[in-house]
PAZAPA-4460 file (N, C-alpha, C; in steps of 0.05 Angstrom, whole numbers, plus 32768, in hexadecimal, padded with zeros to 4 digits):
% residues 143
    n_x    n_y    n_z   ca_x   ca_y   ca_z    c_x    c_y    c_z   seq   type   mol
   8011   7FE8   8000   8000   8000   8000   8012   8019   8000     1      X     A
   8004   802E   7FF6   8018   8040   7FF1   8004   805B   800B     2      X     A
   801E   8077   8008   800A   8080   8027   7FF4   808C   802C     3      X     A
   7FEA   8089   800E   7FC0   809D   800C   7FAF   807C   800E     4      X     A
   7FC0   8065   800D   7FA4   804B   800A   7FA8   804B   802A     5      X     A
   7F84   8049   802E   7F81   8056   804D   7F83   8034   805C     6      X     A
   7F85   8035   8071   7F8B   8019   8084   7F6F   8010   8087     7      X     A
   7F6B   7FF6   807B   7F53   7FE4   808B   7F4A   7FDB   809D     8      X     A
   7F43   7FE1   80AC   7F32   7FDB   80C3   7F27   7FC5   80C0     9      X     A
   7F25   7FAD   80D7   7F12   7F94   80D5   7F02   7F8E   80EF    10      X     A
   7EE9   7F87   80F1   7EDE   7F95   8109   7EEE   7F7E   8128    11      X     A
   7EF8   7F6A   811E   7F02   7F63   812C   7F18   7F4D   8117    12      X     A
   7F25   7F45   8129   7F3F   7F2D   8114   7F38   7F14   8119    13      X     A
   7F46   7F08   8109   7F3E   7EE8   8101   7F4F   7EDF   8118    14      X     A
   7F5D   7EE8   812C   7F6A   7EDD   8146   7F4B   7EE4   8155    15      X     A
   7F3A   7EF7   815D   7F2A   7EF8   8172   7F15   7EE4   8169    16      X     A
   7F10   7ED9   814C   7EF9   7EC9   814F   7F07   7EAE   814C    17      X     A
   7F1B   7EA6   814D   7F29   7E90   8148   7F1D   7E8D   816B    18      X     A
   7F22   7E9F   8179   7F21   7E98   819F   7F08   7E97   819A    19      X     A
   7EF5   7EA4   8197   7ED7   7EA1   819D   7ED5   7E85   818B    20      X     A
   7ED9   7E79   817B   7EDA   7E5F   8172   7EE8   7E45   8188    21      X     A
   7EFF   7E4D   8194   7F0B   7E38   819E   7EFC   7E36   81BD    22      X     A
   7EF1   7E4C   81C6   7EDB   7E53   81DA   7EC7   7E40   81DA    23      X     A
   7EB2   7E43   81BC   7E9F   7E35   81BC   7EA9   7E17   81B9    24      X     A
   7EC0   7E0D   81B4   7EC5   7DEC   81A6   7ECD   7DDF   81C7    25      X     A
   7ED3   7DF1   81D7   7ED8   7DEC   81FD   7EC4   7DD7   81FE    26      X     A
   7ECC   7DB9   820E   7EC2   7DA0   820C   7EAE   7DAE   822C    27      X     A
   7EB7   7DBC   823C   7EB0   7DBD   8252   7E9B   7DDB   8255    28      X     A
   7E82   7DD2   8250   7E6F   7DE9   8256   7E64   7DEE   8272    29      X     A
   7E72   7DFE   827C   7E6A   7E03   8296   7E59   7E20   8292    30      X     A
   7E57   7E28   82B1   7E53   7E43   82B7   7E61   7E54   82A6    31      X     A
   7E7A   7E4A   82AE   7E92   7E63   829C   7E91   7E64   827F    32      X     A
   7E8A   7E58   8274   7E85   7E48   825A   7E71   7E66   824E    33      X     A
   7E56   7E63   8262   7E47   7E7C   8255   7E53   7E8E   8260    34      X     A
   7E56   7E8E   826D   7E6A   7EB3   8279   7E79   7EBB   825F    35      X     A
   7E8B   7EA1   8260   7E9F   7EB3   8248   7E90   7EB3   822B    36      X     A
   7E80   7EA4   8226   7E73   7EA8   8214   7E61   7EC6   8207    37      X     A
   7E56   7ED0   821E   7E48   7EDC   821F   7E67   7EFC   821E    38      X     A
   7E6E   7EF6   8234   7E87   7F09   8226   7E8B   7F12   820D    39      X     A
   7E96   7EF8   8205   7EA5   7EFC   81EA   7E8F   7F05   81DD    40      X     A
   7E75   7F05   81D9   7E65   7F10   81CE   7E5D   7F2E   81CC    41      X     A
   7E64   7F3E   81EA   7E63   7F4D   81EE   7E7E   7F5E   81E5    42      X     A
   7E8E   7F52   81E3   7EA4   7F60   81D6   7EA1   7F65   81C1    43      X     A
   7E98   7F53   81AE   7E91   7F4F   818F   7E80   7F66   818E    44      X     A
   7E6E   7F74   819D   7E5C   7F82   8194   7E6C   7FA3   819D    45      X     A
   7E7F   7FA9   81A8   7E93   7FBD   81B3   7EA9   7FB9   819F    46      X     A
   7EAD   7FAB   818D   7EC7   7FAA   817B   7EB6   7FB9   8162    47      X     A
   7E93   7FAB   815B   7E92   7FB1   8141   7E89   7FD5   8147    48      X     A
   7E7E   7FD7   815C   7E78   7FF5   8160   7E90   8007   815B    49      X     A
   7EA8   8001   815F   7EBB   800A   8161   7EC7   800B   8147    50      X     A
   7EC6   7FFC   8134   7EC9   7FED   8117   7EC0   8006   8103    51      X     A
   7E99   800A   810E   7E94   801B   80F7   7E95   802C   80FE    52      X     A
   7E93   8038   811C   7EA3   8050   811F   7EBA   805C   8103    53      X     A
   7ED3   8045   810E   7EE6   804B   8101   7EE4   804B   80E2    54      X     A
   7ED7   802F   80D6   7ED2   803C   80B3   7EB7   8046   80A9    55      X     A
   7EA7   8049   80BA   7E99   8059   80AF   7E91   8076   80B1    56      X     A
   7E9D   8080   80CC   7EA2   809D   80CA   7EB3   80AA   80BF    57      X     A
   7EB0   80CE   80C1   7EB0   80DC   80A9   7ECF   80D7   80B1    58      X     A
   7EDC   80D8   809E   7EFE   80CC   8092   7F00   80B3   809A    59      X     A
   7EEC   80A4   809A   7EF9   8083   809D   7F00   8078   807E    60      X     A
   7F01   8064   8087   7F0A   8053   8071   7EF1   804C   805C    61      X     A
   7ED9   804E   805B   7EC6   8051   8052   7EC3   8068   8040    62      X     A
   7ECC   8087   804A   7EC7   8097   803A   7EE3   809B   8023    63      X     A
   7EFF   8094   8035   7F0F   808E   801F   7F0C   8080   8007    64      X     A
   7F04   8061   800C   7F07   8053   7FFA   7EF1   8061   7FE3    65      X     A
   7ECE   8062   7FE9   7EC5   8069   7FD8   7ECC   808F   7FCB    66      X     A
   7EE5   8096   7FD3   7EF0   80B3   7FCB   7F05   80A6   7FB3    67      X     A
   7F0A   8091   7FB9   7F27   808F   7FAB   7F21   8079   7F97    68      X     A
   7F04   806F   7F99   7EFD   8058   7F89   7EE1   805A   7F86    69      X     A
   7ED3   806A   7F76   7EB6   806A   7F7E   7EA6   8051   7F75    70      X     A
   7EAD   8047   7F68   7EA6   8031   7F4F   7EA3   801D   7F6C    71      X     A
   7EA8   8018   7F8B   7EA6   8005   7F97   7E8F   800E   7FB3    72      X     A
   7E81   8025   7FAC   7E6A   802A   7FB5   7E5C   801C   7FB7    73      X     A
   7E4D   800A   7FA7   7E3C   7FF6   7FB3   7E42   7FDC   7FC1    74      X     A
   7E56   7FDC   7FC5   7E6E   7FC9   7FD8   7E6A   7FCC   7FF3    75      X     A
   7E72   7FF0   7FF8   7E6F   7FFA   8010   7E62   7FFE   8020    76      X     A
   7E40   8003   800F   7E31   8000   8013   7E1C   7FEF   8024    77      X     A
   7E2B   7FD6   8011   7E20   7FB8   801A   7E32   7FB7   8035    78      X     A
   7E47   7FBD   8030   7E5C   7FB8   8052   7E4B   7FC2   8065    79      X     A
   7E3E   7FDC   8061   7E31   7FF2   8076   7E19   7FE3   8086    80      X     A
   7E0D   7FD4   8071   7DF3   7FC7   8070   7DF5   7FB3   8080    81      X     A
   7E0F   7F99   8079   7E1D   7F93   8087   7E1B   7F8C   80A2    82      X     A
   7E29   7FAC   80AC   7E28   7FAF   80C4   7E16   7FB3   80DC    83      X     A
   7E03   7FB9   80CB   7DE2   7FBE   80E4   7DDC   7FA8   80E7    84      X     A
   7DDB   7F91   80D4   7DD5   7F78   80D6   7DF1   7F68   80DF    85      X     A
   7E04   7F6E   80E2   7E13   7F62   80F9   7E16   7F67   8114    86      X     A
   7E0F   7F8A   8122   7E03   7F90   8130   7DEE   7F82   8148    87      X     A
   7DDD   7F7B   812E   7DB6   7F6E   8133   7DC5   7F54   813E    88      X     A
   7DD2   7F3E   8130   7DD4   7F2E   812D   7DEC   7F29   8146    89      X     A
   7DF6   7F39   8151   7E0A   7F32   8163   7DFA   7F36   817E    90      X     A
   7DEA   7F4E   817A   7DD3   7F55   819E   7DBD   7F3E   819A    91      X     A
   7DBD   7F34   8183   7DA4   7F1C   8183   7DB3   7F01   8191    92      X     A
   7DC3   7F03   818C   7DD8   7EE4   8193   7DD7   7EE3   81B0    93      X     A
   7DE0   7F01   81B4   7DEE   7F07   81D9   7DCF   7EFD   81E2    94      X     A
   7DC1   7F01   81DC   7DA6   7F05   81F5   7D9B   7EE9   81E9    95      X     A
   7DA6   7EDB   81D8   7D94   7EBB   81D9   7DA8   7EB1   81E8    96      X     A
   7DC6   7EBE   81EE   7DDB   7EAE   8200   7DD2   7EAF   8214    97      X     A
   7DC0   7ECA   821F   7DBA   7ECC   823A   7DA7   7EBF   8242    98      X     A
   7D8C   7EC0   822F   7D72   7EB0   8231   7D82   7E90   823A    99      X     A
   7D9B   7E83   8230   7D99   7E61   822A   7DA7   7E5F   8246   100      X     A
   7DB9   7E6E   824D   7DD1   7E6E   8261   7DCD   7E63   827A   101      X     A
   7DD9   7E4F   827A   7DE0   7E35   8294   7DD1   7E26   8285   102      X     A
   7DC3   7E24   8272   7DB1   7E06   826A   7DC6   7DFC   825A   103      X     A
   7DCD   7DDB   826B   7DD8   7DCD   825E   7DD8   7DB9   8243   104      X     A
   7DBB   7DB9   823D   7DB1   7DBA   822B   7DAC   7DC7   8217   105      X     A
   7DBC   7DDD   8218   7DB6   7DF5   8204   7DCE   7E03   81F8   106      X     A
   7DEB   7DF3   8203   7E01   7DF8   81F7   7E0B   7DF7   81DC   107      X     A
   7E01   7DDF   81D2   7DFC   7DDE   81BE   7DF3   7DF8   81A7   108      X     A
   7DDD   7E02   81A9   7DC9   7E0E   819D   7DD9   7E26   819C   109      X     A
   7DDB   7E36   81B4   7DFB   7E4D   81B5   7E0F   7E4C   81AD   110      X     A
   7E19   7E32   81B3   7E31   7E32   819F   7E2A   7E39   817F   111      X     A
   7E1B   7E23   8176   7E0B   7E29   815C   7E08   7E4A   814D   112      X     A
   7DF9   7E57   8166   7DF6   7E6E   815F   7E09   7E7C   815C   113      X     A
   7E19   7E7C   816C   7E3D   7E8F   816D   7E4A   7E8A   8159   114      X     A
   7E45   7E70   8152   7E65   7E65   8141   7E5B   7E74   8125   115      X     A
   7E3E   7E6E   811A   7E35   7E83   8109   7E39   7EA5   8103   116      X     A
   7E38   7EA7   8119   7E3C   7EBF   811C   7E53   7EC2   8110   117      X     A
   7E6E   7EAF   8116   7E8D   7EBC   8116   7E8F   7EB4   80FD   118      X     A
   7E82   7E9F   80F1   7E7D   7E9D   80D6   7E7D   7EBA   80C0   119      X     A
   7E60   7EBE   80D0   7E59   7ED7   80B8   7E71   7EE8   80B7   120      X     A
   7E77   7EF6   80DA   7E87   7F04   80DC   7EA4   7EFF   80C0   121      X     A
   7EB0   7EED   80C3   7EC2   7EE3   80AB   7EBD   7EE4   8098   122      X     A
   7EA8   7EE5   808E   7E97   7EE6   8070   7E9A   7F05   806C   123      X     A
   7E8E   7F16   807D   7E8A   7F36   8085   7EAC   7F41   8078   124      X     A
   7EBC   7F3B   808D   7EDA   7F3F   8090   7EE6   7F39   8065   125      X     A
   7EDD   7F22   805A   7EE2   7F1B   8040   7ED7   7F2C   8030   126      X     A
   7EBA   7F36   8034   7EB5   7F47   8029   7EC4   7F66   8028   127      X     A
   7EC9   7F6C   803D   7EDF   7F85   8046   7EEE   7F7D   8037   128      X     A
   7EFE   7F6D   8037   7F1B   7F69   802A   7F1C   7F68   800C   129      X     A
   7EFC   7F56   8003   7EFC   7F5C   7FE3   7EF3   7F80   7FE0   130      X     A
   7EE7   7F8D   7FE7   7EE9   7FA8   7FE5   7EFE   7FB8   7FE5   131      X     A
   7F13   7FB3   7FF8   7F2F   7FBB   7FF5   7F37   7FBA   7FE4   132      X     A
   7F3A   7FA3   7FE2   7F52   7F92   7FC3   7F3D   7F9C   7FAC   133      X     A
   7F27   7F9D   7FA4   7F23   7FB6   7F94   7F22   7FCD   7F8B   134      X     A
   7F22   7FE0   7FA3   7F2D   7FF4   7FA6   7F40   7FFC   7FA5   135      X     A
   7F58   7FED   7FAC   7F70   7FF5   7FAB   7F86   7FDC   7F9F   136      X     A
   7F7C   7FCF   7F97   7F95   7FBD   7F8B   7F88   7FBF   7F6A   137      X     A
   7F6E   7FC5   7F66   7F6C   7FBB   7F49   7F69   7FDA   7F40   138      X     A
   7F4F   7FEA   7F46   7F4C   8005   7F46   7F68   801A   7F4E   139      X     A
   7F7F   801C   7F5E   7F8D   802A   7F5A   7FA6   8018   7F50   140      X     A
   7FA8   8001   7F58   7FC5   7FF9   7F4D   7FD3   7FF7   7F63   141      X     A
   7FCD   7FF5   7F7E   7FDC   7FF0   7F95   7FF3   7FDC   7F97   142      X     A
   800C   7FDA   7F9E   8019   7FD3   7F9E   8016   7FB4   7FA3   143      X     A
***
């Protein structure tokens, strides 16, 4: 990258959901099991706030890219869109973690729901990155 292609932001890294993954695959569901569960969820929803803060306000990375590449506006768009529905989908998760929490019968079903989640989240993150690499590797010629 050269020093006007602006830095990408990712609302969180493939190390924090690798942990919220190795979290949910824990053979041992205890108490602590939803605690930290429910954590890590709560973090997830303080990283992405923090996320579009960062590219979607005014000089983020959002208004660069579509300044320096407009042709990937409906990209960004979709990213924006994105994000209310990752938002929804992360305070929907936390409060079925809280509704299920101590049922040992219900570990299962939360896990289920989380691991999805970190799914999309990675899907989300690919999408960011194919916007990039459009923006700036094919559209300007980035190094």
């Amino acid at each position: 990258m050269n020093a006007s292609t602006p830095e990408m932001k990712t609302p969180m890294s493939g190390a924090e959901l690798d942990r919220i993954d190795a979290h949910l695959a824990l053979a041992e569901r205890t108490a602590v099991w939803w605690v930290g569960l429910a954590q890590e969820l709560d973090q997830l929803d303080d990283q992405l706030a923090v996320h579009r803060a960062d590219v979607e306000g005014p000089g983020g990375f959002h208004s660069q890219v579509l300044s320096d590449a407009p042709r990937v506006a409906p990209a960004v768009a979709q990213l924006e869109i994105e994000h209310d529905r990752l938002g929804s989908l992360i305070r929907e998760a936390r409060q079925r973690v809280g509704e299920l929490s101590g049922d040992p019968d219900a570990t299962d079903e939360a896990a289920a729901l989380v691991s999805g989640l970190t799914q999309r989240l990675r899907a989300h993150q690919g999408l960011a990155d194919d916007v990039f690499h459009q923006a700036y590797r094919i559209d300007i010629g980035g190094e």
